[in-house]
Backbone and ligand atoms as CSV (ligand in chain L), in Angstrom:
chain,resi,resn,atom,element,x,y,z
A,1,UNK,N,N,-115.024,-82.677,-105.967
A,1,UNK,CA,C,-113.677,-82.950,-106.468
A,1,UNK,C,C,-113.516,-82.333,-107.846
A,2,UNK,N,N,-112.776,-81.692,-107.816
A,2,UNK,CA,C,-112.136,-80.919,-109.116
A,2,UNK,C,C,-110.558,-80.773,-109.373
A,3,UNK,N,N,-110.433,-80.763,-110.533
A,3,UNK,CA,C,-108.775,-80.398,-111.310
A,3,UNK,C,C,-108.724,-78.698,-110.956
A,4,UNK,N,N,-107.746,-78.367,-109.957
A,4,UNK,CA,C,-106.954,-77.113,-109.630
A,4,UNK,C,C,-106.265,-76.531,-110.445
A,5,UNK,N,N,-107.055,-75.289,-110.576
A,5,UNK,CA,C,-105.920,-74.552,-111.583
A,5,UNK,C,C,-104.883,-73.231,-111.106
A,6,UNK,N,N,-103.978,-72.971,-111.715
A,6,UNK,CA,C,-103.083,-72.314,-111.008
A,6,UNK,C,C,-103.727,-70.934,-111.083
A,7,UNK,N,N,-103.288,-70.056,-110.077
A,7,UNK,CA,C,-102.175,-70.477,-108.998
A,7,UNK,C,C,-102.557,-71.097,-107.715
A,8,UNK,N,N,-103.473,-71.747,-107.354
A,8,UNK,CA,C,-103.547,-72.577,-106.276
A,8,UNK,C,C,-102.064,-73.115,-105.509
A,9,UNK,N,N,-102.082,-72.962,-104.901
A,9,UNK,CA,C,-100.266,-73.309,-103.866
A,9,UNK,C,C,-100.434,-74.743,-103.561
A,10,UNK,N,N,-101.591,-75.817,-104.093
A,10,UNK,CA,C,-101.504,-76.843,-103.917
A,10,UNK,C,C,-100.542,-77.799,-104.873
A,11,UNK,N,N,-100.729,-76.971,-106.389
A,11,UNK,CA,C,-99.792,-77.080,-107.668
A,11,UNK,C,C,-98.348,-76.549,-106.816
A,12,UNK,N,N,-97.817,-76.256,-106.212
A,12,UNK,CA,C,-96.540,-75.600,-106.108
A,12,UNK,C,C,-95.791,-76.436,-105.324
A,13,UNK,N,N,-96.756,-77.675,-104.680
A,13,UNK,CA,C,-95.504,-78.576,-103.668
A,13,UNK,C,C,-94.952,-79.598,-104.083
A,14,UNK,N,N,-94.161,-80.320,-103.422
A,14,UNK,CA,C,-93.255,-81.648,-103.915
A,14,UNK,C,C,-94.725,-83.298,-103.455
A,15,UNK,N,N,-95.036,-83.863,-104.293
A,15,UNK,CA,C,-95.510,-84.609,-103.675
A,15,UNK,C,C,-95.003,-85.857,-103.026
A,16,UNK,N,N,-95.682,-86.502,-102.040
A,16,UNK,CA,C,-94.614,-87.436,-101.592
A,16,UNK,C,C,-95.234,-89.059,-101.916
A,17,UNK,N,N,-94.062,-89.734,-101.692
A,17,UNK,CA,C,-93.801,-91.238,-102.465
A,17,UNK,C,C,-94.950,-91.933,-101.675
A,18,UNK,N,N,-95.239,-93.149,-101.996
A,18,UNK,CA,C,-96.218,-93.631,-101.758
A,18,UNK,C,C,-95.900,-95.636,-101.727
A,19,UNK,N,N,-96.425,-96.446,-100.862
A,19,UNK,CA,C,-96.163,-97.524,-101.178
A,19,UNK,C,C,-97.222,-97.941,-101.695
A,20,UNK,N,N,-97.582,-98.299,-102.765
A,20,UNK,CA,C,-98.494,-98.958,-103.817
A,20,UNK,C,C,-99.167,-100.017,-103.032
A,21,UNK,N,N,-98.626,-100.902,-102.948
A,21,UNK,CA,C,-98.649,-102.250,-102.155
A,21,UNK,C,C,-100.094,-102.292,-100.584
A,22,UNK,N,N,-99.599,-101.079,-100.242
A,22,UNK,CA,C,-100.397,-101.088,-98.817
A,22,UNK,C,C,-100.998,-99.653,-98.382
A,23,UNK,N,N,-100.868,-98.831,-99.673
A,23,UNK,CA,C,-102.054,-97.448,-99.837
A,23,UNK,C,C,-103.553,-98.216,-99.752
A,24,UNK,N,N,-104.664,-97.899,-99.259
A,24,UNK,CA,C,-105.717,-98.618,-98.929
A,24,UNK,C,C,-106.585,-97.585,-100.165
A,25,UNK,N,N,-105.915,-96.251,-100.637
A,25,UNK,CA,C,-106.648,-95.056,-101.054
A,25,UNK,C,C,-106.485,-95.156,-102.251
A,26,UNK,N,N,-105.449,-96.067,-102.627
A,26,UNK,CA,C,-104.684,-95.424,-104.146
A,26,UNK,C,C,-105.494,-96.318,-105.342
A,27,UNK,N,N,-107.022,-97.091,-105.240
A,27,UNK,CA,C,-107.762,-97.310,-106.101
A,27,UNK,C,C,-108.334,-96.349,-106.360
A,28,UNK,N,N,-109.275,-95.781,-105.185
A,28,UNK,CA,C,-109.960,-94.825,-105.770
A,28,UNK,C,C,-109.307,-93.355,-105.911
A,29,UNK,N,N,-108.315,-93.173,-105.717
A,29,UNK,CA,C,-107.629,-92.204,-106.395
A,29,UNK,C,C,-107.794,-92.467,-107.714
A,30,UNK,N,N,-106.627,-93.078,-108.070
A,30,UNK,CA,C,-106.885,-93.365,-109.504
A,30,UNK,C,C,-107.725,-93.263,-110.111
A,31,UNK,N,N,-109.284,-93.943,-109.806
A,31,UNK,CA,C,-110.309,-93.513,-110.025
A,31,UNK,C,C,-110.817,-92.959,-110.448
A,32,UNK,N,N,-111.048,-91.812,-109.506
A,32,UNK,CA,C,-111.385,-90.430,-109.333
A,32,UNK,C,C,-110.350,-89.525,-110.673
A,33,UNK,N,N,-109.131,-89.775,-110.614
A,33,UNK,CA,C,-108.393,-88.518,-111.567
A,33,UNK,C,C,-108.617,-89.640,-112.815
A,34,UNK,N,N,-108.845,-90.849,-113.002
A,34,UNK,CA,C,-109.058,-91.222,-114.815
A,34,UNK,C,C,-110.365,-90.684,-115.096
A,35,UNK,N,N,-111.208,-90.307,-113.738
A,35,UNK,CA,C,-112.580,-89.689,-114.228
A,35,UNK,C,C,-112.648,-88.649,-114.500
A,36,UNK,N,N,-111.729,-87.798,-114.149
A,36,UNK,CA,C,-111.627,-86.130,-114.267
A,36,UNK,C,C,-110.716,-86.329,-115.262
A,37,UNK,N,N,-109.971,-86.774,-115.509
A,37,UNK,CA,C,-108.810,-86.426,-116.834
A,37,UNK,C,C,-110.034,-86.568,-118.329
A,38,UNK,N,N,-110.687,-87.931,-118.286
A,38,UNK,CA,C,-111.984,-88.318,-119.124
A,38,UNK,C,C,-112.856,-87.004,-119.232
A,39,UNK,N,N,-113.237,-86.759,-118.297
A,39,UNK,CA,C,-114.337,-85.286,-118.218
A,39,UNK,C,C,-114.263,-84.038,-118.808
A,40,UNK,N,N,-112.765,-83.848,-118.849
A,40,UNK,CA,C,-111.961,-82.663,-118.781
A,40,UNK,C,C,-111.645,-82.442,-120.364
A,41,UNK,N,N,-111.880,-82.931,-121.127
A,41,UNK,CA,C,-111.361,-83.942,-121.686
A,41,UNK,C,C,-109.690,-83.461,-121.812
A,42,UNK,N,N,-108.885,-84.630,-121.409
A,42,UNK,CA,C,-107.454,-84.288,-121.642
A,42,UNK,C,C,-106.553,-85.950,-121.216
A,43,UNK,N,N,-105.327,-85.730,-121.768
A,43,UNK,CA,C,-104.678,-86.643,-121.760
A,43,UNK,C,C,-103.781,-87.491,-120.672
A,44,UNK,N,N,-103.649,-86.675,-119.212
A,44,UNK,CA,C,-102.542,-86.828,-118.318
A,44,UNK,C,C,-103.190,-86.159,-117.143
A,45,UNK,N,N,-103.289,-86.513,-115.807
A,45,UNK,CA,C,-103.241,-85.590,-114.832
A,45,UNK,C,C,-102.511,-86.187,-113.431
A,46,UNK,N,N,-101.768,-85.763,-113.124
A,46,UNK,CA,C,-101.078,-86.289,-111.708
A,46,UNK,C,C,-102.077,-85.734,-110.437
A,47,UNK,N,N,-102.083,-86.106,-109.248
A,47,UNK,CA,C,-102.530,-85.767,-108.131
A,47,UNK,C,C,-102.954,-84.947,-107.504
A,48,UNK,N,N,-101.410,-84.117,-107.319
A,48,UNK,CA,C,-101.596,-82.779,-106.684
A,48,UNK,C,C,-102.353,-82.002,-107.656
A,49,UNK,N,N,-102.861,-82.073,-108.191
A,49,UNK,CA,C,-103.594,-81.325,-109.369
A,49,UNK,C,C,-105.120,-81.322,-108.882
A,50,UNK,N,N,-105.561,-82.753,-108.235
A,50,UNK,CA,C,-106.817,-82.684,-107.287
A,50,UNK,C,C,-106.320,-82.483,-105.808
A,51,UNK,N,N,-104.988,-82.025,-105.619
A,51,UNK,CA,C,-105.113,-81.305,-103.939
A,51,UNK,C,C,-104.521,-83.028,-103.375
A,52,UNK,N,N,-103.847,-83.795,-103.865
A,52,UNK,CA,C,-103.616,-84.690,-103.052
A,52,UNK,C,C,-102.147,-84.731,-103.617
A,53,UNK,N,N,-101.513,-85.002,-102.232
A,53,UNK,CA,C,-99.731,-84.681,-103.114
A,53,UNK,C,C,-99.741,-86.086,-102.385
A,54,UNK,N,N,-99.710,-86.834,-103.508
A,54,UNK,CA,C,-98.702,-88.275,-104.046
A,54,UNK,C,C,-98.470,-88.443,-104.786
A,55,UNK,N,N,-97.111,-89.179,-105.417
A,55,UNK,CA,C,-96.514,-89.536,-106.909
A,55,UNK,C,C,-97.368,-90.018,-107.113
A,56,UNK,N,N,-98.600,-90.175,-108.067
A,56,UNK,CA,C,-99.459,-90.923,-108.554
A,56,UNK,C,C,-99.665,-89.963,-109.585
A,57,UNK,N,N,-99.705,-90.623,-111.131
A,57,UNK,CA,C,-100.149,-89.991,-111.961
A,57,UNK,C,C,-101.128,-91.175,-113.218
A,58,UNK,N,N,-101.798,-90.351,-114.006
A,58,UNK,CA,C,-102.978,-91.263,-114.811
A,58,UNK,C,C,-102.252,-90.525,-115.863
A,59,UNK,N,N,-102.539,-91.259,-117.268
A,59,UNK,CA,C,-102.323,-91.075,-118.854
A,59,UNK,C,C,-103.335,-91.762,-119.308
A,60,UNK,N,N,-104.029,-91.274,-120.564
A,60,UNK,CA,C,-104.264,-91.867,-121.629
A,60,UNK,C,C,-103.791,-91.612,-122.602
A,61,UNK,N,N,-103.192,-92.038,-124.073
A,61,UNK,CA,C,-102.581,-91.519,-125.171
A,61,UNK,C,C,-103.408,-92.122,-125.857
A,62,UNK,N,N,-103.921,-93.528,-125.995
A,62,UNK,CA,C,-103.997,-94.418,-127.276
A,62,UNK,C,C,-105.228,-95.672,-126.573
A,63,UNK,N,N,-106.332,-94.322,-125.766
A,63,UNK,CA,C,-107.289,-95.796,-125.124
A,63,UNK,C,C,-106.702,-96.688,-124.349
A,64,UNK,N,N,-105.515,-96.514,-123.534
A,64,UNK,CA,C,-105.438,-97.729,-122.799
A,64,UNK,C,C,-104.867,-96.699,-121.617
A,65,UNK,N,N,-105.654,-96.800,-120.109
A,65,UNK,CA,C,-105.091,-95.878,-119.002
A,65,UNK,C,C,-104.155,-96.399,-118.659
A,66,UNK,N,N,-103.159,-95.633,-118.163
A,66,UNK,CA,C,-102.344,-96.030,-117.606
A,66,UNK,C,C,-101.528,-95.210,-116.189
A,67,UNK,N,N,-101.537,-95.814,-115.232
A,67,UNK,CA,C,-101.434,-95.625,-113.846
A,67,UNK,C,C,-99.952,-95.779,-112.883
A,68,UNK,N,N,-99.287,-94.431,-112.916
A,68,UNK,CA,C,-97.728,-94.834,-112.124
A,68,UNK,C,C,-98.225,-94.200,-110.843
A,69,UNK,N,N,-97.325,-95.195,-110.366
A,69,UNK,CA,C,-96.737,-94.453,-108.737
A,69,UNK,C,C,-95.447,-94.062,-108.775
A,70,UNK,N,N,-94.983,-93.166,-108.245
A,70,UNK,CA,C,-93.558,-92.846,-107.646
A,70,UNK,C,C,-92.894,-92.737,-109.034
A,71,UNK,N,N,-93.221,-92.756,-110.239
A,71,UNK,CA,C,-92.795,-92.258,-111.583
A,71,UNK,C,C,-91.119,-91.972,-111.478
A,72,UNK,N,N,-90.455,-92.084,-111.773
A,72,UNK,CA,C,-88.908,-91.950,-112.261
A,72,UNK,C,C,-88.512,-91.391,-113.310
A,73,UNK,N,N,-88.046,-90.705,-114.198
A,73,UNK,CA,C,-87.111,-90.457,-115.323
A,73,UNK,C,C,-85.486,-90.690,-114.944
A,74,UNK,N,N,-85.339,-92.199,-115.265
A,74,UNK,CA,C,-83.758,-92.693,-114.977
A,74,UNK,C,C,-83.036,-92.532,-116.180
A,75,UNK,N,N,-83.353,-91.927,-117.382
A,75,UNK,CA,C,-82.614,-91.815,-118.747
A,75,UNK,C,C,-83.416,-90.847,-119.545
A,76,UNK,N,N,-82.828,-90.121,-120.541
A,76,UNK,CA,C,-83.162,-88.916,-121.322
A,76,UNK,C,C,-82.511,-88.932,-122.346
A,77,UNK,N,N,-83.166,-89.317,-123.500
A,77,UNK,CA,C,-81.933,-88.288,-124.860
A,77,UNK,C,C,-81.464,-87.165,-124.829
A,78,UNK,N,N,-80.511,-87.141,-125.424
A,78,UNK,CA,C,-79.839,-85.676,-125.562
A,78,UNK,C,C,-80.569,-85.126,-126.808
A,79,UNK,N,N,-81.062,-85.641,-127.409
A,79,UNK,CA,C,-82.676,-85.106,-128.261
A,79,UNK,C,C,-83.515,-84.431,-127.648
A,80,UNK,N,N,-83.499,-83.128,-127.776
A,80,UNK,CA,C,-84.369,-82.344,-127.107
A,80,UNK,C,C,-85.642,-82.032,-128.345
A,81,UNK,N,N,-86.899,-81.388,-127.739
A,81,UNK,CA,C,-87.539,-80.857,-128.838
A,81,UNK,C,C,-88.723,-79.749,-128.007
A,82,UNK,N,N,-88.894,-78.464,-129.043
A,82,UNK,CA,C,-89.556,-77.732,-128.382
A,82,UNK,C,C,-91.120,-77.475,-128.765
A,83,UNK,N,N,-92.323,-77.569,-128.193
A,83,UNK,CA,C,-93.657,-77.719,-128.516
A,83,UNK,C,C,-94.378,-77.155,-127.938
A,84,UNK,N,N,-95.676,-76.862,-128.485
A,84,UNK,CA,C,-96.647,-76.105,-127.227
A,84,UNK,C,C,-97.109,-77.183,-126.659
A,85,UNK,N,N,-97.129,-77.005,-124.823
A,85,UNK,CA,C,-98.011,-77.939,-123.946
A,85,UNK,C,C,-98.839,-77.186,-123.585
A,86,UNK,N,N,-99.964,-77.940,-123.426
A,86,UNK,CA,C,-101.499,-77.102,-122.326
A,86,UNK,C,C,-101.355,-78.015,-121.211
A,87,UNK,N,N,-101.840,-77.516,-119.873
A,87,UNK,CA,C,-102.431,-78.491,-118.850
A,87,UNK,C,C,-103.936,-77.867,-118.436
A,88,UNK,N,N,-104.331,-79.023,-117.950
A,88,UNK,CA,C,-105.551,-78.487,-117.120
A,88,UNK,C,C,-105.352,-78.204,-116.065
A,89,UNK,N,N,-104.498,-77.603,-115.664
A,89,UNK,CA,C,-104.764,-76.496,-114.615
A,89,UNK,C,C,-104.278,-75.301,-115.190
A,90,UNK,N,N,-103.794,-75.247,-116.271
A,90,UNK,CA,C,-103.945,-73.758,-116.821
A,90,UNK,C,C,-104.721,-73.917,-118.390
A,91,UNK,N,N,-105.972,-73.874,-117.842
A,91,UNK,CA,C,-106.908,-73.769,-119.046
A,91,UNK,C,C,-107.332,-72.363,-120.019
A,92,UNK,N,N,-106.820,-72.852,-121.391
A,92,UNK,CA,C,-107.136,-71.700,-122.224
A,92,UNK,C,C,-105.553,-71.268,-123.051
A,93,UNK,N,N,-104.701,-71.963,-122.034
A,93,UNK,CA,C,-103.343,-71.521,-122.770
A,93,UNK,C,C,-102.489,-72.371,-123.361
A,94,UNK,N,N,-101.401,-71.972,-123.959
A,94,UNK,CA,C,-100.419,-72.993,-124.416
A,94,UNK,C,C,-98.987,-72.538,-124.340
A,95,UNK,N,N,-97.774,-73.449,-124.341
A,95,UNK,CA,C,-96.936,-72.931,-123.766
A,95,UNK,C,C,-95.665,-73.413,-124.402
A,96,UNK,N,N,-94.769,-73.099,-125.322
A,96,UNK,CA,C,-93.475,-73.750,-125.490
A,96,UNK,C,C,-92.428,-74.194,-124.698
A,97,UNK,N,N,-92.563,-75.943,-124.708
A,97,UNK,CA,C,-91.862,-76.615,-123.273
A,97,UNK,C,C,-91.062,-77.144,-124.379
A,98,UNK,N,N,-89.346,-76.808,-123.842
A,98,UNK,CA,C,-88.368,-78.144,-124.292
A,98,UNK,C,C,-88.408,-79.310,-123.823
A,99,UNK,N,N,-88.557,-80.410,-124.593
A,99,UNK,CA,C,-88.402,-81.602,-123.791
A,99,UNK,C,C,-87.436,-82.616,-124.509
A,100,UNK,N,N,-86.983,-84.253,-123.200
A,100,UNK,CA,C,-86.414,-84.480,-124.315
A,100,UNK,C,C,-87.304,-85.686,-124.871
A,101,UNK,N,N,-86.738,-86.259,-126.379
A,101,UNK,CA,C,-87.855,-87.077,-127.278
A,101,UNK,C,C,-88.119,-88.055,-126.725
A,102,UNK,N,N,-86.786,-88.469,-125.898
A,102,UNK,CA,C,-87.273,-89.997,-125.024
A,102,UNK,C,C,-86.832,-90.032,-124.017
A,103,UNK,N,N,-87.858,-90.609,-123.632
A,103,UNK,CA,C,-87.539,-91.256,-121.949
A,103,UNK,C,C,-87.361,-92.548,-121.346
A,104,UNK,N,N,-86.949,-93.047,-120.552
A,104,UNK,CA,C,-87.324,-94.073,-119.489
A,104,UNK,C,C,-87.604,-93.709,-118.241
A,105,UNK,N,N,-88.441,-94.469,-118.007
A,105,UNK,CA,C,-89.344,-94.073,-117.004
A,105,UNK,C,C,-89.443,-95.558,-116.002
A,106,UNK,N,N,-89.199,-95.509,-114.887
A,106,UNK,CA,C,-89.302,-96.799,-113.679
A,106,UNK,C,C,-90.549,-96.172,-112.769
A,107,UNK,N,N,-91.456,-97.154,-112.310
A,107,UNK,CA,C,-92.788,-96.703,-111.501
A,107,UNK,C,C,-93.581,-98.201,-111.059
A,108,UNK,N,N,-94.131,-97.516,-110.555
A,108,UNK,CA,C,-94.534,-98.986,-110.059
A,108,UNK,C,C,-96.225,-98.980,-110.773
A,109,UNK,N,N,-96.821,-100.165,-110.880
A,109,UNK,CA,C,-98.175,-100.038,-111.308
A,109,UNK,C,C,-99.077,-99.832,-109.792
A,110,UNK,N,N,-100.439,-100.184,-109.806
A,110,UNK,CA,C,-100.985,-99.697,-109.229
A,110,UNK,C,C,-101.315,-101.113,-108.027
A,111,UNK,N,N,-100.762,-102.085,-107.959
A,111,UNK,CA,C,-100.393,-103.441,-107.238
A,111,UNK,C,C,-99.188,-103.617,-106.559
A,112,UNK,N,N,-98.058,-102.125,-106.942
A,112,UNK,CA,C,-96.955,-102.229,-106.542
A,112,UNK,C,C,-95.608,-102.479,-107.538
A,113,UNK,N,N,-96.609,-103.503,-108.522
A,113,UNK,CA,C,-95.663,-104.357,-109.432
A,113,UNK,C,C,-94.259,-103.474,-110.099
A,114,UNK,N,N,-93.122,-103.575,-110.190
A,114,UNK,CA,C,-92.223,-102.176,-110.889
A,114,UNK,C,C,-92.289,-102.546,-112.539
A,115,UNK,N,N,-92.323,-101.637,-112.775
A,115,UNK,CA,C,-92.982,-101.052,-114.352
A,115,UNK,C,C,-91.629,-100.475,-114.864
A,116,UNK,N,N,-91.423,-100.684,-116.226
A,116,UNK,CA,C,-90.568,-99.608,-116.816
A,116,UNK,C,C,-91.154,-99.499,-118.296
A,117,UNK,N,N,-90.819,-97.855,-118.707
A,117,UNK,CA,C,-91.617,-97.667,-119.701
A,117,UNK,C,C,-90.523,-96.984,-120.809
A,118,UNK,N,N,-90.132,-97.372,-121.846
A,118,UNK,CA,C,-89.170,-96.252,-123.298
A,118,UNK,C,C,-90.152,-95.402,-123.497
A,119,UNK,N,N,-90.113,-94.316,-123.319
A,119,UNK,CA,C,-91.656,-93.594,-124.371
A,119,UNK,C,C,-90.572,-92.597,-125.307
A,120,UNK,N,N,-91.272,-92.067,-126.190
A,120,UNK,CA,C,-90.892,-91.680,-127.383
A,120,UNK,C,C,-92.106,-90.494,-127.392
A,121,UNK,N,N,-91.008,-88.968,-128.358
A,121,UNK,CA,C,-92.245,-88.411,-128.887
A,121,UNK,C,C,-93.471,-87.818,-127.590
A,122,UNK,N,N,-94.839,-87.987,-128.422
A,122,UNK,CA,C,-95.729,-87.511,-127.512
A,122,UNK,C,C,-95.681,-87.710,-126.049
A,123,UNK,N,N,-95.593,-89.297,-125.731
A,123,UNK,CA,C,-95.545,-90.399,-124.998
A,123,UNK,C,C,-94.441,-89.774,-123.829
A,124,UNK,N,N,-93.246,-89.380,-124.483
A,124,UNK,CA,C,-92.437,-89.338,-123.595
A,124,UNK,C,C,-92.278,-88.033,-122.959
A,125,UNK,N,N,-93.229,-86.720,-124.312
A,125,UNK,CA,C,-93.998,-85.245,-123.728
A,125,UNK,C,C,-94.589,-85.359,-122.274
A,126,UNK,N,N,-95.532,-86.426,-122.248
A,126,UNK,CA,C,-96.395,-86.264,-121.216
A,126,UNK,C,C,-95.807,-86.725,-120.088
A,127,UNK,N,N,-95.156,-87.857,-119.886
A,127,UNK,CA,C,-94.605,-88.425,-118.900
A,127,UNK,C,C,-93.425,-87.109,-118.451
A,128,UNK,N,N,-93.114,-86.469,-119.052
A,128,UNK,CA,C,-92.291,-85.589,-118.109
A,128,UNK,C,C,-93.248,-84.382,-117.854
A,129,UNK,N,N,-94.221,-83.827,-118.465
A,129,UNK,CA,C,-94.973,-82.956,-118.238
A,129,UNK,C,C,-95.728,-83.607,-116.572
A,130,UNK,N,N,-96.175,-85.062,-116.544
A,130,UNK,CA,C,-97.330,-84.835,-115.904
A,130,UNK,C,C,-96.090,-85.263,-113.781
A,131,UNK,N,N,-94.426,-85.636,-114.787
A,131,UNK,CA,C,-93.925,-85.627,-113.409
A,131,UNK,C,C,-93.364,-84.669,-112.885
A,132,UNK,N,N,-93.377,-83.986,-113.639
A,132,UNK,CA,C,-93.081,-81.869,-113.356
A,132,UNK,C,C,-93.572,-81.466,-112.547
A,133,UNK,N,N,-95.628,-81.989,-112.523
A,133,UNK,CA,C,-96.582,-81.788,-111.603
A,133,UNK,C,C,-96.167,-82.255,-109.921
A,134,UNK,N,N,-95.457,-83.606,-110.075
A,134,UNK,CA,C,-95.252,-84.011,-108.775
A,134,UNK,C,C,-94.164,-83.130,-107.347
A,135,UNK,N,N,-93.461,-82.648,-108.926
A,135,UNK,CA,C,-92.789,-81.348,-108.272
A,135,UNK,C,C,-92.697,-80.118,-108.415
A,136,UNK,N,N,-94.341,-80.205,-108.226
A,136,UNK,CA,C,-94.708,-78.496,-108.334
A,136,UNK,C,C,-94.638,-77.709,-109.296
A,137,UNK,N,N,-93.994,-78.193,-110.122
A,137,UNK,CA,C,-93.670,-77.351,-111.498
A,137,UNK,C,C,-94.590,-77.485,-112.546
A,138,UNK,N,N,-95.002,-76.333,-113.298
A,138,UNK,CA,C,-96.053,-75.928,-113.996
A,138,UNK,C,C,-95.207,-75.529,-115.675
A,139,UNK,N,N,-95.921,-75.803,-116.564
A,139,UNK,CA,C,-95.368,-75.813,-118.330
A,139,UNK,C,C,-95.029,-74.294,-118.136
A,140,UNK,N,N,-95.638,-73.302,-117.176
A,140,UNK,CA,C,-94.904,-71.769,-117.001
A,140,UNK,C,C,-93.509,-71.605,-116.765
A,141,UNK,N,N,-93.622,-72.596,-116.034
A,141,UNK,CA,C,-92.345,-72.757,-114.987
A,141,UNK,C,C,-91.243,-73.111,-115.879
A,142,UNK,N,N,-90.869,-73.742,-116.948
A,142,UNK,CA,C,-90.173,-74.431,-118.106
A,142,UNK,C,C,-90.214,-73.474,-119.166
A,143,UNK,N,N,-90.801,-72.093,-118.946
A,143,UNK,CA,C,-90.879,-71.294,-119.834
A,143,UNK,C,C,-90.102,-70.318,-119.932
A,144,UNK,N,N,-89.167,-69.470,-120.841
A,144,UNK,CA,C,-88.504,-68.043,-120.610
A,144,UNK,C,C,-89.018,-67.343,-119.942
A,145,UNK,N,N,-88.096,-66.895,-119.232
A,145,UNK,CA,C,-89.126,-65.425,-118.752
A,145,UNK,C,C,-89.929,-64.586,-119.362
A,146,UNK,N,N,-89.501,-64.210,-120.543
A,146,UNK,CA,C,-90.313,-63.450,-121.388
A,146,UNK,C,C,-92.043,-64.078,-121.356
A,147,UNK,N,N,-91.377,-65.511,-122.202
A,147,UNK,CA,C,-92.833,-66.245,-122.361
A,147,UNK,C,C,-93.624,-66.732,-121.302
A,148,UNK,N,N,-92.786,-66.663,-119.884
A,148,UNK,CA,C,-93.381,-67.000,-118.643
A,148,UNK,C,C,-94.649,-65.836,-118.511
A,149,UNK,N,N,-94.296,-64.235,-118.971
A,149,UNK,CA,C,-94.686,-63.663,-118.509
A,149,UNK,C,C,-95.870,-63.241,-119.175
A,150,UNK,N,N,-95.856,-63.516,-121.225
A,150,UNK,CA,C,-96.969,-63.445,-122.009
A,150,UNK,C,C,-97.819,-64.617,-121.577
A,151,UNK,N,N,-96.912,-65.761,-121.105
A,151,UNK,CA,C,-98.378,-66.599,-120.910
A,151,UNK,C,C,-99.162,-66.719,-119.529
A,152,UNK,N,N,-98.757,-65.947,-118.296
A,152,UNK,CA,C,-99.492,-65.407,-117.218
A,152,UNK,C,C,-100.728,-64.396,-117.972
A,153,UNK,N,N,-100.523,-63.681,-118.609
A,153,UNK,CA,C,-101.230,-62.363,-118.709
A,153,UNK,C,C,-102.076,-62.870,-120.015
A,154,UNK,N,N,-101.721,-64.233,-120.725
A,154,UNK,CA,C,-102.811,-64.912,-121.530
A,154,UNK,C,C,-103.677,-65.868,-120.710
A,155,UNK,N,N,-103.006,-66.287,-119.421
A,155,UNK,CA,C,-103.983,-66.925,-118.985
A,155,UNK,C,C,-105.361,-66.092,-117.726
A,156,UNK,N,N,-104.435,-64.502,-117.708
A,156,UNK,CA,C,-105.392,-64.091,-116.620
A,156,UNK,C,C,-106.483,-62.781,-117.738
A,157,UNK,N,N,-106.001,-63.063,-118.737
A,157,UNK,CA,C,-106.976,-62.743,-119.771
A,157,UNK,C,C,-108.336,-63.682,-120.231
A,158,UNK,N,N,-107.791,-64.790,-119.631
A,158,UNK,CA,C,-108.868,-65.695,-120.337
A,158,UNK,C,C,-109.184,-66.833,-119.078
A,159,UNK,N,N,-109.866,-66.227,-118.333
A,159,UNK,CA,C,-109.928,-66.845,-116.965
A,159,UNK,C,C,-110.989,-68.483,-117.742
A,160,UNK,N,N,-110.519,-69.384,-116.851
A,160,UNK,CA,C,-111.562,-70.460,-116.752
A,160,UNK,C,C,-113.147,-70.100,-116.658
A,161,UNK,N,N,-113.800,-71.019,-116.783
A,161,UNK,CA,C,-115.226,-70.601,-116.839
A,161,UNK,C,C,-115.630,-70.798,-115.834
A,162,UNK,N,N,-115.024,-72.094,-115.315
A,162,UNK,CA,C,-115.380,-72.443,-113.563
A,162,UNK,C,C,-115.021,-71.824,-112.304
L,1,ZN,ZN,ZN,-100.496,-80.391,-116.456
């Protein structure tokens, strides 16, 4: 089991919803990607990223994991802001993503329970970065063309080690 890096066509699909409640799999999923996000070392990794397309995504920001299903963005500031993101599946690069500063976010925890989250800032960076993943979309993908195209040819300059 490993974190996929692009262009793998496993990164490119929609993943699909999941009932929390009566997934028999979705412990050790979780699992498995808070162990690879830990390893890797990095902050966020959704699913399809290990080849399994379900809304399921892991965070850490601040030592405490945290685990959505079926993730939502039901609200957005009109506060946008623009930053470099990396993911691990495109290792070695970085990428200027607009995002906006805050979010809300509806998901369920990993019992089913429904969750809602304000994030702000970093917090609210990742949560749209890592639900981008669920739909295939890559920090390239959010990029100008121009910069779509310097940061292909920075990342096939600087291949992974693995
Ligand atoms: Zn990513």
């Amino acid at each position: 089991m490993e974190i996929l890096t692009h262009p793998n066509p496993a990164l490119k699909q929609t993943a699909a919803e999941i009932d929390p409640a009566s997934d028999a799999e979705l412990l050790d999923l979780v699992g498995r990607m808070a162990q690879l996000m830990y390893d890797a070392p990095g902050i966020g990794l959704a699913a399809p990223q290990i080849g399994v397309q379900k809304r399921v995504i892991v965070m850490d920001l601040d030592d405490r994991l945290v685990a959505l299903c079926n993730p939502e963005i039901v609200k957005v500031s009109a506060e946008t802001v623009t930053d470099e993101e990396g993911c691990l599946s495109l290792p070695g690069i970085g990428v200027q993503v607009e995002r906006a500063v805050e979010v809300v976010c509806e998901a369920f925890d990993i019992k089913g329970n429904p969750v809602r989250i304000e994030a702000q800032d970093l917090f609210a960076r990742l949560i749209q970065h890592e639900i981008d993943h669920l739909d295939g979309m890559l920090i390239i993908d959010r990029a100008t063309p121009d910069e779509r195209k310097a940061a292909i040819r920075r990342y096939n300059e600087h291949p992974s080690d693995e």
